[in-house]
N, C-alpha and C positions, 0 to 999 in steps of 0.2 A: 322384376315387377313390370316395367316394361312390356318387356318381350311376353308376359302373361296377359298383359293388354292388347298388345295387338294379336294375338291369338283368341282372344274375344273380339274383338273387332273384325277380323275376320268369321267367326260366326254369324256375327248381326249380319254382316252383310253380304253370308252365304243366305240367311234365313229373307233379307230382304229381297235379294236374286228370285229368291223361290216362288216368293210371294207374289211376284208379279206376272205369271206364268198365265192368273185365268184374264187378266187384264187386255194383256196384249193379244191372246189367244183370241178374244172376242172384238179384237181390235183389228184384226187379221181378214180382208177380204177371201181369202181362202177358204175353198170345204176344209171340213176337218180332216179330210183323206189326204190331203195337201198338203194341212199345216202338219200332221205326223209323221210324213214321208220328210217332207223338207226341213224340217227342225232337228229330227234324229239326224237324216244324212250331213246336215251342215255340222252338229256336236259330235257326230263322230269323226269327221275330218278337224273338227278341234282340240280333242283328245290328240288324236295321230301326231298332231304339230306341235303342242303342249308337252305331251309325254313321251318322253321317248321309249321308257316300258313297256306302251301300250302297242308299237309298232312290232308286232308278233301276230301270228295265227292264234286263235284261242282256243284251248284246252276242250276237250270234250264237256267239262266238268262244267267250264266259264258262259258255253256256251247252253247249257242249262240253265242256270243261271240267268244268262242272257236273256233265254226266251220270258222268263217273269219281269224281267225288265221291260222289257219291248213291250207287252201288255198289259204293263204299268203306265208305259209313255202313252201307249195310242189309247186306252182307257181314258186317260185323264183330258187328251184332246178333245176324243169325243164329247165326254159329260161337259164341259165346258163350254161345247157348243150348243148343248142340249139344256141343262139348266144353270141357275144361277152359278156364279163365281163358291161362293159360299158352300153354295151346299156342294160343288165338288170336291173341293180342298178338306172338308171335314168328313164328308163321308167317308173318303181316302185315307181318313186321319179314326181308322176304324180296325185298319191291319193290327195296332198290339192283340183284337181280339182273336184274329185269325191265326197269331203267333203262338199264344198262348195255346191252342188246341194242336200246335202244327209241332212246336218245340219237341214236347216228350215223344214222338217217334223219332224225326231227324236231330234231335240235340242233344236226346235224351234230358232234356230238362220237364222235372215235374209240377205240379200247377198246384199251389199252394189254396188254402181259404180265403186268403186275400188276395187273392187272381181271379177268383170266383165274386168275389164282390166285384169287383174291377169290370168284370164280363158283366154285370147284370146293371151298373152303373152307365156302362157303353151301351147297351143293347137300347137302356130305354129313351137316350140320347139319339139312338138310329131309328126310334120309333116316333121317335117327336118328330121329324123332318117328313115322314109320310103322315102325319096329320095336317099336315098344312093344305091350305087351302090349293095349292099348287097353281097359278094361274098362270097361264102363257105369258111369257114379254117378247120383245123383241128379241131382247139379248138371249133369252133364254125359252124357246119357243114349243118344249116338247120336258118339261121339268120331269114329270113320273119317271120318263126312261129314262132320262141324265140322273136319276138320281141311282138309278139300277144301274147303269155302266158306272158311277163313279163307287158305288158295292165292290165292284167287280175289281176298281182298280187299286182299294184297299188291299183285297184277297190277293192281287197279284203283285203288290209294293210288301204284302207279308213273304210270299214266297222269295222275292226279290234280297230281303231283310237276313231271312235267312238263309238261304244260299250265300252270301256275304259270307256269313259268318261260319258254314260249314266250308267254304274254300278255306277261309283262313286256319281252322284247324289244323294241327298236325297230322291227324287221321288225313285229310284230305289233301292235303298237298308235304307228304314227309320230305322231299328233295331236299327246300332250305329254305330257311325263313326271306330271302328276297324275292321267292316266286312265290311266297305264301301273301308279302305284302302287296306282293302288282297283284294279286289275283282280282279283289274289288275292281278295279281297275280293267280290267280284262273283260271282266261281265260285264260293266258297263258300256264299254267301249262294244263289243259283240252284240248287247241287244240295243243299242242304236243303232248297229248296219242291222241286225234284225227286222226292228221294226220300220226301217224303211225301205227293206224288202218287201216285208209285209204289205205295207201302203201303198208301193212303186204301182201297181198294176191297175188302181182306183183314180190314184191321182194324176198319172197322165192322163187317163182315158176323160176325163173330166177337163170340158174347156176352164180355160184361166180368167175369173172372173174380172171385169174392169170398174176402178172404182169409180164412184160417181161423185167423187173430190177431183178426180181429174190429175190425182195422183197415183201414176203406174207404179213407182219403186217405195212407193209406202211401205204394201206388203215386204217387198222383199227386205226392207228394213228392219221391218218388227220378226219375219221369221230370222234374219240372221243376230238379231240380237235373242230370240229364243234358245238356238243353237250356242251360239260363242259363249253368251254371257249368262242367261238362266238357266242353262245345264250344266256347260263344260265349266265355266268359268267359278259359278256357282258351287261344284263339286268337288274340283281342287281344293278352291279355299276350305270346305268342311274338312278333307281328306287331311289337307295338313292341318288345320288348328285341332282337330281331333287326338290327333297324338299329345299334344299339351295340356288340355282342357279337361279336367274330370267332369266323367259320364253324365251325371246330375246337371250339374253348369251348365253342358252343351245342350240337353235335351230340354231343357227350359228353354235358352237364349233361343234354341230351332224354332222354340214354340211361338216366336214372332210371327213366321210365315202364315199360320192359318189366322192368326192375327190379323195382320197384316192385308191377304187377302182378297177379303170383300170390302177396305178402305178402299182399293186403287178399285175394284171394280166399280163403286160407286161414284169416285170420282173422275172415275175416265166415262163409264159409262151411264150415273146414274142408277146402278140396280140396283135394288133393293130386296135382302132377304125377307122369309116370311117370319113372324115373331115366333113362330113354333121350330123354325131353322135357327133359329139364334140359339133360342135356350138349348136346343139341343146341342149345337155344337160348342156351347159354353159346358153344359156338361162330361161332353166328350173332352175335349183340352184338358177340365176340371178333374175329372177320373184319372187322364194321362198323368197330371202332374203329381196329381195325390201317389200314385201307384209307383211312379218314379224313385218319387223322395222317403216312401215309405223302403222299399227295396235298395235304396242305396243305405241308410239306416242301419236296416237289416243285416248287411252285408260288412260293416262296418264294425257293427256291433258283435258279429262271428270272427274277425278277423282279430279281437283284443285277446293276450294271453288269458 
């Protein structure tokens, strides 16, 4: 019992890790072309030191994979920097729909009636956040298109999702189940050298902006706790209490993050979502969970002689 607790405990405080991504992110004197180059390149030198798995070349496969990763990372920078905290974590929190339409070719899994609710539950949850009033803030200075790159970084945290899960197959990796289980592992680690490939050519080219706290290593503060502890550190702990923790349980406890959130946003930064961003992403969450618990159910209920 114990050791079931602290494998929840390590979820809460993978889901809290997560959650603190758009906070810091808008805490960060850095473009966002900066904070994604320097964030990926720092958690993938945390990986490499963490893991010993991951200290390999990556698979043609991983690195596929990789690439949805990578513009999942640099998505999510951006929007962050672009609109509210809120509305990027929940937009993002939009990929089960992308999954569901993307499943039955790559997974061969098919999209039931109650999938189809689910989609038209989400959709109008994504429709609420583009009736808002959208008004500039500081924090979040250009909201319409943050709210389009944080679209963008749901679609590629789906691809992300499932390339996961197509590594882990058998069809995809038959060698042996221990290069089946570093595979997640692999992709990750690949599209964070990705993605700060990707970034490397923006972000030097771009002077290093100075704060005007008159504190120079702030930034690099907040970017290396982006890298060590709200990616790398953050991932471990899911990857191990995932193996313990039934699907249901975990994908709730996760559900802290988008939770979570726009708390820190507003109290680090003050921001404030709009009430048509709230309800929206209360019915996004709302759908997810319903849709969860219903399918774990389901699956429960097939499995009795």
């Amino acid at each position: 019992m114990a050791s079931l607790k602290a494998q929840r405990f390590k979820l809460i405080a993978t889901a809290a890790l997560f959650s603190t991504g758009g906070a810091a992110i808008k805490s960060c004197a850095l473009t966002s072309w900066q904070v994604a180059a320097f964030r990926s390149g720092i958690a993938c030198l945390a990986f490499l030191a963490m893991v010993p798995a991951a200290r390999r070349f990556p698979t043609a496969r991983e690195l596929l994979v990789g690439a949805g990763y990578a513009a999942t990372m640099v998505c999510f920078v951006q929007a962050n920097k672009l609109t509210t905290s809120a509305n990027a974590i929940f937009l993002q929190s939009t990929a089960p729909i992308y999954i569901l339409f993307l499943a039955p070719f790559v997974l061969r899994e098919r999209i039931s009636r109650r999938d189809l609710l689910f989609l038209a539950c989400v959709g109008a949850g994504v429709v609420a956040f583009f009736l808002d009033e959208q008004r500039p803030l500081d924090t979040a200075p250009n909201p319409t298109l943050g709210n389009v790159v944080a679209l963008a970084s749901g679609l590629a945290w789906a691809f992300t999702v499932i390339g996961i899960r197509w590594l882990s197959s058998p069809r995809a990796s038959p060698a042996s189940g221990t290069k089946r289980a570093s595979g997640g592992v692999g992709a990750v680690v690949a599209g964070n050298a990705l993605a700060f490939a990707a970034c490397a050519a923006p972000a030097f080219s771009a002077p290093i902006p100075v704060d005007a706290s008159g504190e120079p290593l702030r930034k690099w503060i907040v970017i290396v706790y982006l890298g060590v502890f709200q990616i790398a550190l953050a991932y471990l702990l899911m990857t191990s209490a995932l193996r313990h923790v039934q699907a249901f349980e975990a994908s709730v406890l996760l559900l802290i993050e988008p939770v979570l959130n726009p708390v820190w946003a507003f109290l680090v930064h003050g921001e404030r979502p709009g009430a048509w961003a709230l309800a929206g992403g209360v019915v996004i969450l709302a759908a997810t969970f319903a849709k969860t618990w219903w399918d774990v159910r389901v699956e429960a209920a097939s499995a009795l002689p």
